[in-house]
C-alpha positions, 0 to 999 in steps of 0.5 A: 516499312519494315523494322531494321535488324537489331544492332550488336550488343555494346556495353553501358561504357561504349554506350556512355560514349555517346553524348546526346544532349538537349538542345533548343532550336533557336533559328530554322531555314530551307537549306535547298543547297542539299541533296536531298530536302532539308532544314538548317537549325542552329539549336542552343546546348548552353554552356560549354557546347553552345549553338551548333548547326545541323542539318535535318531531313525533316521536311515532310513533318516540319516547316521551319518556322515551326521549329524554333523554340522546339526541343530536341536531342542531338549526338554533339560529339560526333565529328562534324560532317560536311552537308553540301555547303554547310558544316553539320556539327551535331547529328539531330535524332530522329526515328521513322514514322510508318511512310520512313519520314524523321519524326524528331525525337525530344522530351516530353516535358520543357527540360534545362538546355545541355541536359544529358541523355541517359 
């Protein structure tokens, strides 16, 4: 797999813009309903966010009983985006392993649900 190039510079105020949060999976299903192999989660974000689905490519890696109880970080102020059926709220990060297949992306220690990236 070859390394994408490198995005444009942007300023730490563009970058603040981004709202990437912790959130904890709290139920995870096959959504065989999308075009291309996926997993529905529903992740807790606590507070004033509160549970948002999201659908996830990350069928290759992860089973969904696997996931719940699985920290993870997630864009929640992207608009949301309409994933077949379902209403995408979230965007669920991810980077590729070297076969291009999501590896999910979340601390490496138990860290408070809503906790902000920065």
């Amino acid at each position: 797999m070859t390394t994408p190039e490198r995005a444009p510079e942007i300023s730490f105020d563009d970058f603040m813009k981004v709202d990437i949060r912790v959130g904890t999976i709290v139920e995870a299903a096959p959504f065989p309903e999308a075009r291309k192999p996926a997993i529905r989660l529903m992740i807790d974000f606590g507070g004033e966010i509160g549970v948002k689905k999201s659908s996830a490519q990350i069928t290759v890696h992860y089973r969904p009983e696997e996931l719940v109880g699985r920290q993870v970080v997630a864009v929640v102020n992207f608009p949301p985006r309409q994933i077949g059926p379902m209403r995408s709220e979230v965007l669920t990060l991810g980077v590729p392993d070297a076969n291009g297949e999501v590896v999910l992306l979340g601390p490496g220690h138990a860290v408070p649900t809503g906790g902000r990236m920065f």
